[in-house]
N, C-alpha and C positions, 0 to 999 in steps of 0.2 A: 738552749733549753726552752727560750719561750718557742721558739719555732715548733719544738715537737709538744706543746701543751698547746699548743693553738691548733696546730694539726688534728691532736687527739679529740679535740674540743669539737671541730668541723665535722670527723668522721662518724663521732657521738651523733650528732644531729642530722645524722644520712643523706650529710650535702657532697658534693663529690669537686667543691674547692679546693684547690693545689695553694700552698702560699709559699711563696719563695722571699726569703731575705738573701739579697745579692743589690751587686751595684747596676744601677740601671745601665750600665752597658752591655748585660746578661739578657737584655730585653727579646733580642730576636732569637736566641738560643730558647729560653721561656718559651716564645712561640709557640717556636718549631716544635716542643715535644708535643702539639696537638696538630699542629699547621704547618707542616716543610716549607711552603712557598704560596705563593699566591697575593691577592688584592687584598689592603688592610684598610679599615678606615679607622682616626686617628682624631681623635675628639677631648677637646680642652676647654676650660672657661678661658675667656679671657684675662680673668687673673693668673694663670697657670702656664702661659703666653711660654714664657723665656722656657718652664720644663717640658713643656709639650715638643719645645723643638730638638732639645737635647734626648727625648723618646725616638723622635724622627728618625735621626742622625742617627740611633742604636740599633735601630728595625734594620739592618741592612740586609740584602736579599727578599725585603716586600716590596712591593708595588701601597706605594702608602697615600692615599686620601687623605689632607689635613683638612679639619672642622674645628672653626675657632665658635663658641658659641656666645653670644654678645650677655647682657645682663638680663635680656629677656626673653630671649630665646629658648625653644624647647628642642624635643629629636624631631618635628618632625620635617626639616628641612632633609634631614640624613636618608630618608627613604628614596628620596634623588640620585642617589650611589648607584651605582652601577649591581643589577645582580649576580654579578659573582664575587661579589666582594664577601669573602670567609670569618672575617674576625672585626673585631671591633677594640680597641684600645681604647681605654677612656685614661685621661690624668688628671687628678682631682677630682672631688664629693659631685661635683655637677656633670663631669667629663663621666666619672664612673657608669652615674644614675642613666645618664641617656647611652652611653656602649651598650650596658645592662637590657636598658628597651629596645634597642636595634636589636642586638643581638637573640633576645628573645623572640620577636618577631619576624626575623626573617633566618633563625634555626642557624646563628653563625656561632663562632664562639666568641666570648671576651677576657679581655686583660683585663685587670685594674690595676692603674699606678699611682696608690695614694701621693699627695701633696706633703704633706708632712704625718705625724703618727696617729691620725685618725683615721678609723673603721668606716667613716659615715660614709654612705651609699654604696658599699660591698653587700651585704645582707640583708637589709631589709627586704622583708615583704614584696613591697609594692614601693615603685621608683616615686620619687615624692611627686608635688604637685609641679606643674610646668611641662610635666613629662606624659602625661595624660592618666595616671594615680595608674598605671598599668600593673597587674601582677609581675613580677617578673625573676628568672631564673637566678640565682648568687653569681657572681664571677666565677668561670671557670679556673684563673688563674690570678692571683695575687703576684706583683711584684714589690717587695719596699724594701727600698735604698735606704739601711740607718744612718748613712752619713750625709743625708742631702734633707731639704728643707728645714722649717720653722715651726712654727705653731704646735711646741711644746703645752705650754701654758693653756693654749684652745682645749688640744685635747686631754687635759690634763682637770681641768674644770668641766666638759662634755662628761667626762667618764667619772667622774666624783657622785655621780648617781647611784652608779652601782652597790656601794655599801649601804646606802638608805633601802634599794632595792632587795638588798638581805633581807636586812631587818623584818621590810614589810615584807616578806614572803614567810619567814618565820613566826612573826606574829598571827600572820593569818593562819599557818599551820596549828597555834595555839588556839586560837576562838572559833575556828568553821571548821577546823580538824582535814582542810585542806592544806595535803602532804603534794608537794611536787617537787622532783630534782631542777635543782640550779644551779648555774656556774658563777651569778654573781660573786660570791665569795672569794672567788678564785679571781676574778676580774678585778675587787678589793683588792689584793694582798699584790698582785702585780703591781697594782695601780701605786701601792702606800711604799711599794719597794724603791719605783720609779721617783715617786715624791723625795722618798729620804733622799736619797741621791743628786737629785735636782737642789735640794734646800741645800745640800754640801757642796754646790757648783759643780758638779760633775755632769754636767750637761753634753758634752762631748764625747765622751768614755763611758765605760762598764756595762752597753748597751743600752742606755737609758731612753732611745727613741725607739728602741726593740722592746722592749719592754712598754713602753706608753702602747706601740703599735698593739700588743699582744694585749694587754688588757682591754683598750678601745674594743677590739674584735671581737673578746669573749662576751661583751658588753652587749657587741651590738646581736652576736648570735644568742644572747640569750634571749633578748627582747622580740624573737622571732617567735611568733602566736602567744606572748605575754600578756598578760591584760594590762590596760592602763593603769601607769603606777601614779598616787597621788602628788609625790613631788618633781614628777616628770609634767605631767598637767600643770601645776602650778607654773613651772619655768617655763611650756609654753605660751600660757596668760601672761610669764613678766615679759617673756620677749615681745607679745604683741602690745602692749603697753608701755612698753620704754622703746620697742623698735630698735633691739639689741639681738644681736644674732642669739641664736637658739640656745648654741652651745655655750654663751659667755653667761647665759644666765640661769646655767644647771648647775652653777655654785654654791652662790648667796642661796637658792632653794634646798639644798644640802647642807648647805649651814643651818638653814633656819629649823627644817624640818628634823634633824639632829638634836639640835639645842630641844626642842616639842617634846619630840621625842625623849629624851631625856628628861625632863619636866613630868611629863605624864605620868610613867612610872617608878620617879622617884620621890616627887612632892603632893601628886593631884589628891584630893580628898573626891569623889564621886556622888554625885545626890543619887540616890537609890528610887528617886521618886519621879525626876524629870522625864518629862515625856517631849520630844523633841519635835517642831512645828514639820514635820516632813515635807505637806503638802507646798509650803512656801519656799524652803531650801532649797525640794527639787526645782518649784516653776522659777527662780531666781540663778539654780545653775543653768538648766535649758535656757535661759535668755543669757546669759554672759555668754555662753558658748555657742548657740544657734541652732539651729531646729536641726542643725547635719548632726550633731553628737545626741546620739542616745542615751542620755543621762539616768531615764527611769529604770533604764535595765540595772544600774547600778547599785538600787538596792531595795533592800528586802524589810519589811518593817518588823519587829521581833513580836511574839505573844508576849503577855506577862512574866509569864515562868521561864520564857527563851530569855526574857530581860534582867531577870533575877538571878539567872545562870551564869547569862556574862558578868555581873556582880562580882558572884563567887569566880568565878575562873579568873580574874582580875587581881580579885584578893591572894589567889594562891599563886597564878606566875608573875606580879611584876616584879619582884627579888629577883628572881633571873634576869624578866625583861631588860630591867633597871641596869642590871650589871652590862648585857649585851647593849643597851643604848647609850649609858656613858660611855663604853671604851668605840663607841660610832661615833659618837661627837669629840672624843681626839683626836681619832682620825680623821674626823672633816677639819678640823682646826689645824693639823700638820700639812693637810691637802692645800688649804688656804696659803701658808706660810711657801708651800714650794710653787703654789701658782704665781706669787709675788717673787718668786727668788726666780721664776725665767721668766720672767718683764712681763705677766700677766697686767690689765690696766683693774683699779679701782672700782667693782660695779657701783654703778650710780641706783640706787633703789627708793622712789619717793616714801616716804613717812607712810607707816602704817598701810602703805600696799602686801608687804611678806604675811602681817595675822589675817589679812582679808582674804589675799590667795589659800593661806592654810587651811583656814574654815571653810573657804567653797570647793576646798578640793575632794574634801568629805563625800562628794556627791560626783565627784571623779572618777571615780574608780569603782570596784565589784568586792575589790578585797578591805579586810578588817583590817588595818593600819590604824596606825597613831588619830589621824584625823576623823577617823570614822567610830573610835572609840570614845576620842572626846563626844563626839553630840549625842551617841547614846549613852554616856556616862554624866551628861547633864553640864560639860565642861566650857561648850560651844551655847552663844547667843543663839535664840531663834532669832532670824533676821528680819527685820524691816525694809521690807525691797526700796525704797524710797531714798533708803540711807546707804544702801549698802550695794548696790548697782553699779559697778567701775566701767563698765567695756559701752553695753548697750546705748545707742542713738548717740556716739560720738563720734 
């Protein structure tokens, strides 16, 4: 079943990725249904070492090119290959990312063979940094083994986004009457089904790394020409501040921003009068984040009447809201309990860094979210740059 919701999901999105769940010894058969024979080249982090050889070993009938790529390595050692080398296999989020940019540019095709049940470096956009931020094509073909690898708990906290990314989609449909189809939802409901299961120790059985796989992807496919979502910004800021992988720290900001969420419009009382210090907000996010992020585009300062309006639109959906935010914040709390129940570690988060991220993330993002309601609802401090500065000149 997830196979063909993930499937459906890709074709939605006029991408022309193949995803195959099988045992990676199905690897060169995958191929072949694009590639009969020919020069492979065969691209791993070195974390990924021991599965990149057992991909090897599965290729049989290629001519295979092994690339182990070191911690700071990018692709473009790879362009050294011989040109007729037709395909590219990447294993693992780094191995993916750089297949992805060979293959793009030199018009070959790729594998992807996740590491364990995360998405990351199949879809996106653009291959991340290291790799030269290249636009780059999806995998042609997907391979994932549910009975092989780890990192349950990784992508299991990576993908705990998704339901806060409801939320804010639906809010904003609420206040800027910006209507657009998404699959977060769906990425949710896999993800909470995965969870239950995990919390029950069924980590083994019932598909449960088929299911993480399947969610992670709808995850990451949806995030393709997304706008930046506020609790996804903040967990980039915790990862650059704690120096914690990306993924481990899209939880605690899914807790927090839940719990807010939930706060806002169940308890918040709103000053109808506050007028929020825009001018300092914005120059205070453009310096935490640096001159590369466009932060002004992000928002739009309301007239009177615009302000008085979101007043009222406030007054008459948070009942709903309220309803749709609590039952988000048990499900982050149930997400929590099964990231611990598959040996997820403990985030470390210093004191009062989570309200600091929350309030700057207001100026994160385009959409009307939770955070962006508070400052214009008078709920958010105007800031004192002086005090309130975490990243800049350290």
């Amino acid at each position: 079943m997830c196979c063909s919701v993930l499937q459906a999901a890709v074709r939605a999105r006029g991408l022309a990725t193949r995803v195959c769940f099988c045992p990676l010894a199905s690897a060169a058969g995958v191929l072949k249904s694009v590639l009969p024979f020919g020069k492979v080249a065969l691209i791993a982090g070195e974390e990924c070492f021991a599965l990149g050889q057992t991909v090897r070993a599965a290729l049989r009938g290629f001519t295979v090119y092994s690339n182990v790529l070191g911690a700071g390595d990018g692709a473009a050692g790879l362009f050294s290959l011989p040109d007729d080398v037709r395909a590219a296999v990447g294993v693992g989020a780094r191995g993916i990312a750089a297949a992805r940019c060979f293959a793009t540019l030199r018009g070959a095709y790729s594998l992807a063979v996740p590491a364990g049940p995360t998405a990351r470096g199949i879809f996106e956009e653009r291959v991340p940094a290291g790799y030269g931020h290249y636009p780059a094509r999806p995998a042609d073909l997907v391979l994932f083994d549910g009975e092989r690898g780890e990192g349950c708990a990784e992508a299991l906290a990576e993908t705990s986004l998704a339901a806060q990314f409801a939320e804010d989609v639906e809010i904003d449909a609420v206040f800027a009457g910006r209507r657009r189809p998404h699959g977060f939802r769906r990425a949710a409901e896999l993800l909470a089904d995965a969870a239950e299961k995990l919390a029950a120790g069924a980590a083994e059985k019932n598909g449960v790394r088929e299911a993480l796989f399947a969610a992670s992807a709808l995850y990451f496919l949806e995030k393709r020409g997304a706008p930046p979502f506020p609790a996804e910004e903040a967990a980039r800021l915790l990862a650059k501040r704690t120096g914690r992988p990306a993924a481990l720290c899209a939880l605690p900001a899914c807790l927090y921003f839940a719990q807010r969420s939930e706060r806002l419009f169940g308890f918040a009382k709103p000053r109808p009068y506050f007028v929020p210090d825009y001018c300092a907000r914005l120059a205070r996010a453009a310096e935490e984040c640096g001159e590369e992020r466009s932060v002004f585009r992000n928002v739009r300062v309301p007239s009177g009447e615009e302000h008085f309006r979101l007043h009222e639109i406030f007054a008459q959906a948070r009942g709903r809201l309220a309803r749709s935010a609590r039952l988000a914040s048990d499900a982050a709390a149930k997400l929590s309990r099964a990231y611990f129940a598959a040996g997820g570690e403990r985030p470390s988060v210093p004191a009062g860094l989570m309200p600091a991220l929350y309030d700057l993330s207001a100026e994160l993002s385009p959409l009307w979210s939770a955070p962006a309601l508070e400052r214009e609802l008078g709920l958010l401090p105007n800031p004192r740059a002086e005090e309130t500065i975490l990243f800049a000149g350290r």
